[in-house]
Structures are given as structure tokens and as C-alpha cells.
N, C-alpha and C positions, 0 to 999 in steps of 0.2 A: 504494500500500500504506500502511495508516495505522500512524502510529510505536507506537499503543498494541498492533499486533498480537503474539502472541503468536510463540513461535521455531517450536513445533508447525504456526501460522499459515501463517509464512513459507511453510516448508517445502511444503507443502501445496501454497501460490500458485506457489512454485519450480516446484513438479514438475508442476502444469498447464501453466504456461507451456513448458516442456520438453514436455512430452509434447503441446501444441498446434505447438511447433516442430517436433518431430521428424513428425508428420502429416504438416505443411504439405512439407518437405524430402522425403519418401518418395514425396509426393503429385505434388507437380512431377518428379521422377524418374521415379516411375513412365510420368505422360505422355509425357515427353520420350523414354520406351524404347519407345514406343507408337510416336508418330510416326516414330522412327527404322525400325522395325519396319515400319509403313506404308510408307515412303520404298521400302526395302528390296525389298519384296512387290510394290511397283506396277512396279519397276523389272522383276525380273525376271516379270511378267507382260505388259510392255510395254517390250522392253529398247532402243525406241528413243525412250525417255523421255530426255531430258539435261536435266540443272541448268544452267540461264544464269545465273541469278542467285545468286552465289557474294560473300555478303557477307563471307567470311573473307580472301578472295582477298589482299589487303593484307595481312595477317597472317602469313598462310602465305606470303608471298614473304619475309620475314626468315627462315624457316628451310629456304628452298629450297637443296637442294643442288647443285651442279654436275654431279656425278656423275648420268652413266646408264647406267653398268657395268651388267652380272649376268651370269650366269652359265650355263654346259649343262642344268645337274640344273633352273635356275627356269626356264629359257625351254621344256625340257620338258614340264614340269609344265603350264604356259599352256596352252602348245599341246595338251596333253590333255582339261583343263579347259573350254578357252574356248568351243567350239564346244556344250555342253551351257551353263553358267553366265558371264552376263555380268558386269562390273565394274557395281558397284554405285554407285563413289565420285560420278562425277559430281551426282548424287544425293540422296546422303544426307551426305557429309563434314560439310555444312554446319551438320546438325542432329548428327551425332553428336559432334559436337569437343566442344561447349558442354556438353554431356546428361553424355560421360563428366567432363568439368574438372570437373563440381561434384562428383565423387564423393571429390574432396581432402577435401571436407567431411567424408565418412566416418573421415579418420584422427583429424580434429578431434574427432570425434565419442570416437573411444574414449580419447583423449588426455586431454579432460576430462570422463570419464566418465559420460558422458551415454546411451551403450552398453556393453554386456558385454563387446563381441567381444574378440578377442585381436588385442592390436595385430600381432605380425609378420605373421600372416596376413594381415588388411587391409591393411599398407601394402603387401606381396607385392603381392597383388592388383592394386591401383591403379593405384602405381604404374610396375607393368608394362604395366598398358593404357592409361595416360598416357605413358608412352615409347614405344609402339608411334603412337599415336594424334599425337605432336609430332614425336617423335624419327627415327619412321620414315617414316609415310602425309607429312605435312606435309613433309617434306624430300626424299624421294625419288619423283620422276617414276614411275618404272617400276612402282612399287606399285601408282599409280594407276589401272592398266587390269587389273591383274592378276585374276583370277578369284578369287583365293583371298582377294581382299579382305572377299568378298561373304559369302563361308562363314563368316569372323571376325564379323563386323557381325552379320549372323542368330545366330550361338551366343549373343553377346554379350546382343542384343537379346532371343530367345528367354527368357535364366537371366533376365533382369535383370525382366521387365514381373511375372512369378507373385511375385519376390523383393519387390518392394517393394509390390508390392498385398496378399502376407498382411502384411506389417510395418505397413500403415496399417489394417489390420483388426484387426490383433492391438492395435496402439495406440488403439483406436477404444474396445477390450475387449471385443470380441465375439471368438467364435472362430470363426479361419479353415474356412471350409469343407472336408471333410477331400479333395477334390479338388484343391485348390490345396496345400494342407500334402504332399497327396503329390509332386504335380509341381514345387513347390519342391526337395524332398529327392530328386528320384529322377528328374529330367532332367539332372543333371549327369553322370549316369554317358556319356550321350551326348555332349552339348555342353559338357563342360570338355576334355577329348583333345579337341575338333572346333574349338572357339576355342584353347586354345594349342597346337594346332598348327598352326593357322593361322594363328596371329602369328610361331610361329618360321620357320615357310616365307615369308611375306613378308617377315621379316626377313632370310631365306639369297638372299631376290634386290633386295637390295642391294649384296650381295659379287661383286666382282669377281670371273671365273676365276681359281679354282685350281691346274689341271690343269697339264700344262706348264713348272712353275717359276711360274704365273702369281703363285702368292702372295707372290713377292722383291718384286712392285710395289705390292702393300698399301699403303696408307696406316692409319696408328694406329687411324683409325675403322673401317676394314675388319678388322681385327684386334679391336677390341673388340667388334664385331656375332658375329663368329667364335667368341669365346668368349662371349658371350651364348648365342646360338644351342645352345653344349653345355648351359649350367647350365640351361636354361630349360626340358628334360625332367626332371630330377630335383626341381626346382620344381614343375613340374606333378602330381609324384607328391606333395608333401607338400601340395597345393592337394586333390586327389583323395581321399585318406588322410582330411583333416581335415575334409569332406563326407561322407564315410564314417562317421565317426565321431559327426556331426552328426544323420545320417538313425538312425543304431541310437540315438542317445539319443531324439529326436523319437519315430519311429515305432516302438521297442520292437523292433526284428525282431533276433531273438536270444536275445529272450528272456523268451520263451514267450509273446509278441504278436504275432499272424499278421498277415503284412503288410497293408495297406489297411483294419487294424483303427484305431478310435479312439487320437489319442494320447496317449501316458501323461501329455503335460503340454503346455502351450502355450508356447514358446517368446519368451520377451521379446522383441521388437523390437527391432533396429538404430537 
């Protein structure tokens, strides 16, 4: 940048260079929820697919838990599950661990404003599915085969490839196709209850039995998974709420624009 440029200048080259970063960031995202999504897909079309080559493996053994408790209601729930939907983890863990840790970048992103978003929401977000993704899958065994893994990973994967392909479109300054502007706005209503509830149930088969007296033998971290597991549906309603809210400003419905009509305005990019 040469020193005689002007501040109007700067500003200008500033906000290229942002908005080339913020592409580039959406852009690799985006792929990396693709591949996941792939990994996913081939698994359960071919569920005697297994991952050998588990280059996190190392990693994940510093947060490997000892614990391989769980419980009546999770081992149920398996057993209902598993013979329709296989465990995906083998898999895909490898590709999704890395894909969701970059999305820390996202809170950096609204921190120094380089996005709109509202910060609580985004770091809700995050990092709950970076505590699911280290704190849970990465630590405990028993997640690992579980069927309900699979269901989380797909929701996940599903919101996330439309989310950041219109955000690289809309940054590009073209407008989103209104196919994609709607299936952004309007597959959550599916796939948010289908991803956290499938992180709070992977996370309720962590926990040891209850039943019994069993929970006098709790450990602090079976206790704090316990009350996680409560907050994390009333969470889910202000995640759901604040998509809701999203989709009526986007798409007008509400108010007196029929839905899968053009929308009132294009939406800035993350």
C-alpha cells in the first residue's frame, strides 16, 4: 500500500482484502462440509466402509476417557437405531474434527467485526459443537459406535454446505440463487431439533446409570454432562427462535411476501 494513499484509499484496500479473506475462509468451509458430507453418505451406502487411517489418533488419545459407562435409556436407543443406521465415526471423525475447529474463526470473526452476527449466538453455536466434537466424541468410546453419531454429523453437515456456499456468493456480490436463500433459511426447521438432539443424546450416553441410587456414584463430570444435557433444550429453542427470526427478515413471510417469493434484501455474509 503506498504511504501517499488516501484514508478513503485504505479503507477500500481494507475491505477487499476482508472480503477476499472472508471468501477464501467460507470457501474452504464450505468444502471441508462437503467432504464430511461425502465421508458420511458413502458410509452409510456402504456401511462396511472403515477408516484405517486415523491421522488424529494421537491427539485424541490425550482426551481419551477411561470411562465406558452408559446407560438403559442410551443402550436402548442403539439398539433401536443401529440395525437401520450405522456409526459413521470410523469415517469421517477425521475430516470433521479439523472442518468444525476452524469455525473458532467465526467468533473471531464477529469479535472484530468483520461480520454482523450477534456474538452470543455464534459462540452458543460453536462452541457447543466444539464441546460435543473434543469434549465428548474425542473422549468417550461408547459415542463412537453409536448410531446417533451419524444423525448429528448429517444435520450438521447438511445446515452447514447451503450456509456457506450462499455466504461466498453473496460475498462474491452476486445474489444467491433464490433456491439456496430458501434452503438456507428453511432446513433448519428440520435439522436444528435433529443435530441438537443428537448431540444431547450422545451426550446422555456418557452418563453413567441413574436408576437405582446409580447416580450417588457420579463423578463431577457425570454431573456436569447431567446438567448440560437439561440447558441444552432450552438453548436449542433460542438457536431455533433466532433462525426464525432470520428466515421472516430474509424471506418476508409475514409480511405480505409469499413465501419462495424474491427476497426483500440480501443478506450480508458471515
Amino acid at each position: 500500500m503506498s504511504n501517499n494513499a488516501t484514508p478513503k484509499t485504505r479503507s477500500r484496500e481494507q475491505s477487499s482484502l476482508a472480503r477476499f479473506y472472508l471468501i477464501a475462509f467460507n470457501g474452504v468451509s464450505g468444502i471441508g462440509w462437503t467432504y464430511v458430507l461425502f465421508l458420511s453418505l458413502y458410509t452409510l451406502y456402504d456401511p462396511s466402509a472403515t477408516g484405517k487411517y486415523n491421522p488424529l489418533g494421537s491427539i485424541i488419545s490425550y482426551f481419551n476417557s477411561t470411562s465406558k459407562s452408559t446407560n438403559q435409556v442410551s443402550l436402548a436407543l442403539v439398539s433401536l437405531l443401529r440395525p437401520y443406521i450405522p456409526s459413521t465415526h470410523a469415517f469421517t471423525y477425521f475430516a470433521l474434527a479439523p472442518v468444525q475447529s476452524l469455525a473458532i474463526l467465526e467468533i473471531i470473526h464477529v469479535i472484530v467485526g468483520l461480520v454482523r452476527s450477534p456474538l452470543p449466538t455464534t459462540l452458543m453455536q460453536v462452541s457447543s459443537r466444539l464441546f460435543i466434537t473434543w469434549g465428548i466424541v474425542a473422549r468417550f468410546s461408547v459415542t463412537r459406535t453409536n448410531p446417533i453419531y451419524t444423525t448429528m454429523v448429517l444435520s450438521w453437515a447438511i445446515t452447514e454446505v447451503p450456509r456457506y456456499m450462499f455466504y461466498v456468493v453473496s460475498l462474491m456480490g452476486s445474489e444467491p440463487p433464490m433456491g439456496l436463500t430458501w434452503l438456507r433459511y428453511t432446513s433448519f426447521y428440520v435439522l436444528y431439533p435433529l443435530g441438537a438432539g443428537s448431540e444431547a443424546m450422545l451426550m446422555l450416553s456418557t452418563i453413567p446409570e441413574w436408576a437405582n441410587g446409580g447416580w450417588a456414584r457420579w463423578g463431577l463430570e457425570d454431573f456436569a454432562h447431567a446438567g448440560l444435557w437439561v440447558i441444552w433444550w432450552p438453548a436449542l429453542y433460542v438457536m431455533y427462535t433466532h433462525m426464525m427470526r432470520q428466515r421472516r427478515r430474509v424471506l418476508g413471510v409475514g409480511k405480505g411476501q409469499k413465501l419462495g417469493g424474491k427476497p426483500k434484501d440480501r443478506v450480508k455474509a458471515e
